[in-house]
Z-matrix of the N, CA and C atoms (Angstrom, degrees):
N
C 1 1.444
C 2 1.524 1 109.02
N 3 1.168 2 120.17 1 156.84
C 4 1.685 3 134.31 2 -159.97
C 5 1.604 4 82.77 3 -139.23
N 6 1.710 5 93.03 4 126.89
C 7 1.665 6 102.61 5 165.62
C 8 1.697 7 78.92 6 -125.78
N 9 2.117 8 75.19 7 152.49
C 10 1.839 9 101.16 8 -178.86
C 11 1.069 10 93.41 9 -116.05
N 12 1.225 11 120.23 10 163.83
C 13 1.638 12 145.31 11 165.90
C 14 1.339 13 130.83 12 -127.12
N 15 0.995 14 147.60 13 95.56
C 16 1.470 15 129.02 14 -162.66
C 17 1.741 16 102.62 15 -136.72
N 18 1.373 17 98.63 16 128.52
C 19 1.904 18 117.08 17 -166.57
C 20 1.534 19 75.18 18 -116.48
N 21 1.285 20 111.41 19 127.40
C 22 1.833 21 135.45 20 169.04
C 23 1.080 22 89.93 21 -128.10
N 24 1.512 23 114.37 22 143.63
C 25 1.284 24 153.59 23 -171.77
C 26 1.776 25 119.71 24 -116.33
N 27 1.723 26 98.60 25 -13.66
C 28 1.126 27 132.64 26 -142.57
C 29 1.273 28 149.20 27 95.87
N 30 1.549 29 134.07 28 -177.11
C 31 1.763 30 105.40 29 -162.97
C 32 1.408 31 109.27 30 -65.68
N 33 1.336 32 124.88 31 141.41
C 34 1.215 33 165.45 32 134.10
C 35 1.288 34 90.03 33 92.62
N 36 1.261 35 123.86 34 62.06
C 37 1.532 36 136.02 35 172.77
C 38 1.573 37 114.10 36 -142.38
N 39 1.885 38 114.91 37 28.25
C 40 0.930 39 117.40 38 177.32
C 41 1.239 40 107.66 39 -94.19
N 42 1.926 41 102.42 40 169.33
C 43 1.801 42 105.95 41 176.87
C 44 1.861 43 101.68 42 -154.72
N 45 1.755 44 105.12 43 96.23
C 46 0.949 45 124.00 44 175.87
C 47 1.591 46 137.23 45 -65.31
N 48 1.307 47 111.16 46 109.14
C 49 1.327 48 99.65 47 -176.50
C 50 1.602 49 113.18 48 -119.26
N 51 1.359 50 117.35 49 151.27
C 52 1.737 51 136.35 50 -171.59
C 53 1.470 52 118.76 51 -117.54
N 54 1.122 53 98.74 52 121.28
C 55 1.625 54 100.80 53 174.90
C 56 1.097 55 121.85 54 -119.77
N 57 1.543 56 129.01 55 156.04
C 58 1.731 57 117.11 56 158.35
C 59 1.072 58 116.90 57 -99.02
N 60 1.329 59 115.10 58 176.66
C 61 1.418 60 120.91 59 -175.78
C 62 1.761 61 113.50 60 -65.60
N 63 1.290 62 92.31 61 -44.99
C 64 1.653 63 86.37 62 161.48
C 65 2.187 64 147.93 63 -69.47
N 66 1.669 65 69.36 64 -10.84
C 67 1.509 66 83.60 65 162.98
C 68 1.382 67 127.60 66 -80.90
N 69 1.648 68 101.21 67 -33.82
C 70 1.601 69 112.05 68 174.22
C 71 1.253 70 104.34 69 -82.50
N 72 1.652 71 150.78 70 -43.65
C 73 0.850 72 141.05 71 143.97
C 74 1.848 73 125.26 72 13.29
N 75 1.322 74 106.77 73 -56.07
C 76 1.291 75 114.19 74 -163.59
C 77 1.963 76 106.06 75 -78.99
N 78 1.251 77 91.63 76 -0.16
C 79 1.786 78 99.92 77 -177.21
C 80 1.444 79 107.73 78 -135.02
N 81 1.504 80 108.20 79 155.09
C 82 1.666 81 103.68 80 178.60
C 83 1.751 82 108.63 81 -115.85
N 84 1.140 83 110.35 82 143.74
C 85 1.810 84 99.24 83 155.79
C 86 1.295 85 119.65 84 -17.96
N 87 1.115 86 126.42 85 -59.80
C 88 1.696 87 120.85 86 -176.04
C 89 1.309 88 126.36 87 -67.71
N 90 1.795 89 110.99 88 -16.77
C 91 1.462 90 127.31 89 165.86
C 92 1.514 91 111.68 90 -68.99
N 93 1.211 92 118.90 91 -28.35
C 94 1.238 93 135.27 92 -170.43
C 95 1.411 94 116.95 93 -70.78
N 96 1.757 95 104.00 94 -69.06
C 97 1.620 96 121.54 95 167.30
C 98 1.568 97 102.76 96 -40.43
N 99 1.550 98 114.82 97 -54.61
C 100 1.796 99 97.97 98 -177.91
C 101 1.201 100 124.31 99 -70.16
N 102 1.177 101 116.62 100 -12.34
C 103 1.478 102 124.01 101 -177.44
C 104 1.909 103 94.65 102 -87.01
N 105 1.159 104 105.53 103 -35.41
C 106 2.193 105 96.55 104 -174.34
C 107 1.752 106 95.44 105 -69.08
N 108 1.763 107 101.64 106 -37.95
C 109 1.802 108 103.58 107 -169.36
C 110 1.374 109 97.94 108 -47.51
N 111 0.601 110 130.23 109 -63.44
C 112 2.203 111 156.21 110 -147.65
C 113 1.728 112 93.48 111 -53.40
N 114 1.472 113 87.79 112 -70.12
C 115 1.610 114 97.70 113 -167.05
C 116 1.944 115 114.49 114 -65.03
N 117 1.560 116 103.69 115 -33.45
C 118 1.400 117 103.00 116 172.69
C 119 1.898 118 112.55 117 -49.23
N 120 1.607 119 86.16 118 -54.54
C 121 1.849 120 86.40 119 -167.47
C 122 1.819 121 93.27 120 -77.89
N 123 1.310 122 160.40 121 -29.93
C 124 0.993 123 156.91 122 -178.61
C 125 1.880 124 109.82 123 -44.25
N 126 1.669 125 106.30 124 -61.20
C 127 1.461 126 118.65 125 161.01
C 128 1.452 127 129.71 126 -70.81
N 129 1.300 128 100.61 127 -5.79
C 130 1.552 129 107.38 128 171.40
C 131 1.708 130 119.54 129 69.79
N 132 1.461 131 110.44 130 37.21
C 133 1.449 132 119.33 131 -134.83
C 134 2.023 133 78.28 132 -89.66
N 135 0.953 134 120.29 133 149.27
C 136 1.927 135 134.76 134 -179.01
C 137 1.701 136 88.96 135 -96.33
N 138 1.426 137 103.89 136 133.03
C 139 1.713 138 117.79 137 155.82
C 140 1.386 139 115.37 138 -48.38
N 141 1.484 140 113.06 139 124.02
C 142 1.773 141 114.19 140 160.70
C 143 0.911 142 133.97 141 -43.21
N 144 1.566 143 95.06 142 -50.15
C 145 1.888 144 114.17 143 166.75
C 146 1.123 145 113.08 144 -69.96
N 147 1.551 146 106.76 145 134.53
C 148 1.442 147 106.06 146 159.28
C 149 1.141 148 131.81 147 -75.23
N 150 1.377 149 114.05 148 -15.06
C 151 1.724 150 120.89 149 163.48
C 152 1.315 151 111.19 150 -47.28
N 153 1.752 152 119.65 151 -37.41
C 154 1.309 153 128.34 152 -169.13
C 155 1.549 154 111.90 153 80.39
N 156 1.586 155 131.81 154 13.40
C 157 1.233 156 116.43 155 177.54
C 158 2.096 157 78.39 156 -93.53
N 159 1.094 158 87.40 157 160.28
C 160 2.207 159 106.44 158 -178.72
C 161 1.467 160 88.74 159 -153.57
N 162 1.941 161 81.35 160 114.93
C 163 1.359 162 109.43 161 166.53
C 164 1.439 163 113.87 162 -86.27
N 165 1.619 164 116.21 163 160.29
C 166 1.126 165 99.77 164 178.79
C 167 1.600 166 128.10 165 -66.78
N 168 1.123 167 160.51 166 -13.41
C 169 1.373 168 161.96 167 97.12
C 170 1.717 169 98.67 168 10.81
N 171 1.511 170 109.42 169 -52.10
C 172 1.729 171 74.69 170 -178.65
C 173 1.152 172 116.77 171 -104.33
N 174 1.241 173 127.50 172 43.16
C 175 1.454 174 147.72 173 -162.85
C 176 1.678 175 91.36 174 -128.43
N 177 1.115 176 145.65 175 -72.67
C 178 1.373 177 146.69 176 158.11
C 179 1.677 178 88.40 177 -25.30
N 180 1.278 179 110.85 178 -87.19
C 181 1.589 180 100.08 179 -158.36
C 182 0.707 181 134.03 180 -24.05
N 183 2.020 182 122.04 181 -55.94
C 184 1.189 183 137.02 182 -166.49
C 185 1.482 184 97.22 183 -98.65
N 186 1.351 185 131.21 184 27.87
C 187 1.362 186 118.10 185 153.42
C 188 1.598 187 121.41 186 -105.79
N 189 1.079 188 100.42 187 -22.75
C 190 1.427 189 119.92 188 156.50
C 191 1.276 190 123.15 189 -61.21
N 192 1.372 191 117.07 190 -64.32
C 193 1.227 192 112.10 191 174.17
C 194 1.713 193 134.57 192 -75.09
N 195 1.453 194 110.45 193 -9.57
C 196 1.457 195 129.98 194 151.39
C 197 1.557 196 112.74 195 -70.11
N 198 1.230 197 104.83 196 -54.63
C 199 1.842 198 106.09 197 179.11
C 200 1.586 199 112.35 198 -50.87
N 201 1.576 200 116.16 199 -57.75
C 202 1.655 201 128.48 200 175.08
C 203 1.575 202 98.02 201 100.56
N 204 1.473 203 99.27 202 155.02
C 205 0.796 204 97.53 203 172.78
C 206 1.695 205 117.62 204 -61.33
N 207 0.992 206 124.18 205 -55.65
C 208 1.409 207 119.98 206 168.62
C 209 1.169 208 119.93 207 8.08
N 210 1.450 209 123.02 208 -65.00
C 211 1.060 210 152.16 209 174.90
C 212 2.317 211 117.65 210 -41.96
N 213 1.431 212 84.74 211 -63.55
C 214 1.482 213 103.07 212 155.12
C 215 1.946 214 116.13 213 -50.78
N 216 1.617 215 102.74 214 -44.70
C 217 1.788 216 81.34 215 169.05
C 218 1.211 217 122.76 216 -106.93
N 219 1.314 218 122.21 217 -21.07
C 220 1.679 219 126.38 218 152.66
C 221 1.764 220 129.15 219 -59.33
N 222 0.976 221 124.40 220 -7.15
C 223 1.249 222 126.34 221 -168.65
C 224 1.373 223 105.25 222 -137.05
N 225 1.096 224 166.32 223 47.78
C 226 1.437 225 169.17 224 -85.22
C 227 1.527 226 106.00 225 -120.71
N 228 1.700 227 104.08 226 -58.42
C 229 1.295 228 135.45 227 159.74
C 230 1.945 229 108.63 228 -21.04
N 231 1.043 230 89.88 229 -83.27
C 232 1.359 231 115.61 230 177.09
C 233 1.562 232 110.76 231 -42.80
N 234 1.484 233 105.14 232 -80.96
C 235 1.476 234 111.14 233 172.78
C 236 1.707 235 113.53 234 -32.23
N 237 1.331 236 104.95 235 -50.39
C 238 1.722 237 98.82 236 175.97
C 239 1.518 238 122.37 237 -48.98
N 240 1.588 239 100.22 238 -55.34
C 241 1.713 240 112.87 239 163.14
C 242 1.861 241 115.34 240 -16.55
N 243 1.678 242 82.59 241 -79.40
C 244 1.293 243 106.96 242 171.99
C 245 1.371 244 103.58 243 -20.93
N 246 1.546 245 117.64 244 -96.38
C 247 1.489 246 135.11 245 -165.09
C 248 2.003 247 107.35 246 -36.29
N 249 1.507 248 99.08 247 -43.93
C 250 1.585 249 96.52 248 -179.99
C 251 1.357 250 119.37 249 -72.33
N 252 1.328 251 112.14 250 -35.71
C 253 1.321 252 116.85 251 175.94
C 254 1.557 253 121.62 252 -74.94
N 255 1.561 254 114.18 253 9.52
C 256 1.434 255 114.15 254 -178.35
C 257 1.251 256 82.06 255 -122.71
N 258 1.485 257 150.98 256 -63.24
C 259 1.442 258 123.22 257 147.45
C 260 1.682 259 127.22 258 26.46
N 261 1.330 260 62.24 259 -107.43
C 262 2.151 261 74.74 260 172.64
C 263 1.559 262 106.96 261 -64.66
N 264 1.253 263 146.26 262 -6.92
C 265 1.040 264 99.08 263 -166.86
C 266 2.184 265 102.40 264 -120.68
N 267 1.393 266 86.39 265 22.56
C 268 1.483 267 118.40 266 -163.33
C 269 1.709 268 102.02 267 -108.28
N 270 1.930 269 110.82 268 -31.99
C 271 1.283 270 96.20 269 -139.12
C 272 1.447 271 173.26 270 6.85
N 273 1.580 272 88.58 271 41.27
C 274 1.272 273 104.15 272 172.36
C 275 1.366 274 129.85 273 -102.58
N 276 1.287 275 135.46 274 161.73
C 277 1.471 276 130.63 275 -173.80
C 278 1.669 277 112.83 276 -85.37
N 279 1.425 278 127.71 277 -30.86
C 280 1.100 279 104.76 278 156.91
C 281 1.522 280 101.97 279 -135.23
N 282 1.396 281 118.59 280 161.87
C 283 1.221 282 125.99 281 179.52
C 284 1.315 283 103.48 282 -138.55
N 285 1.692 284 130.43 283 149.46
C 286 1.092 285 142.60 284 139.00
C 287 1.497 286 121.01 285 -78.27
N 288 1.346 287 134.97 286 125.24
C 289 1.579 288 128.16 287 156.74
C 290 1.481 289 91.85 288 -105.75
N 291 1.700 290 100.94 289 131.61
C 292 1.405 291 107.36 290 169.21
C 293 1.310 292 94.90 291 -132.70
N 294 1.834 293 107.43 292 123.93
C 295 1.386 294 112.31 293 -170.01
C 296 1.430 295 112.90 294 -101.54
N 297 0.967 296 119.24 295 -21.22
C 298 1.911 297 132.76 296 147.46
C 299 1.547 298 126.02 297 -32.40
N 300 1.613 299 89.06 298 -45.72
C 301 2.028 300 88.16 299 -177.05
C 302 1.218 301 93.06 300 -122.48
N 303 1.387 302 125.19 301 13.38
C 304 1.643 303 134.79 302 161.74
C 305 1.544 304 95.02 303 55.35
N 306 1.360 305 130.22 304 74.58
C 307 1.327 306 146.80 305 150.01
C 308 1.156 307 122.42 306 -137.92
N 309 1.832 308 116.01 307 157.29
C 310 1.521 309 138.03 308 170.52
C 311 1.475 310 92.27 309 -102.18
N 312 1.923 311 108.78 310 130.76
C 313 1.128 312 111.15 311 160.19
C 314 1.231 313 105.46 312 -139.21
N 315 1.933 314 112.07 313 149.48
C 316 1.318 315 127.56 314 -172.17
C 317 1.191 316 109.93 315 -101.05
């Protein structure tokens, strides 16, 4: 199985990434959540909710959209992270992050 990833910025400002099953393999969901925890408080990213509980969906969001795209073409490394760690921590095979209309789509 092939999981997709795709972080849009908007049109033709996407940056697609592919994995196999054996690549995700090497990480679990819970590697993932600490790796979104880390990076949320690292960028200093504020809860959507005003309740203040942040699900993971808006933990992807607002790391993306705190990071910038910038980030997505300067940091490659990273950006890959990114894409695997929403992977696993999504389990789904393909996902859209669209940080423009601030949604996860399956």
């Amino acid at each position: 199985m092939l999981y997709h990833v795709t972080v849009s910025f908007g049109k033709d400002r996407q940056y697609q990434y592919k994995f196999s099953q054996a690549e995700l393999a090497e990480g679990t969901p819970e590697e993932a959540r600490r790796w979104f925890d880390k990076e949320f408080a690292d960028l200093q990213c504020e809860a959507s909710n005003p309740m203040g509980k942040v699900l993971i969906i808006d933990k992807i969001l607002n790391i993306a959209r705190y990071a910038s795209e910038r980030r997505f073409i300067d940091a490659k490394e990273w950006a890959t992270l990114f894409a695997r760690y929403t992977a696993l921590a999504l389990g789904r095979d393909t996902i859209r992050v669209d940080v423009e209309a601030f949604n996860i789509g399956y």
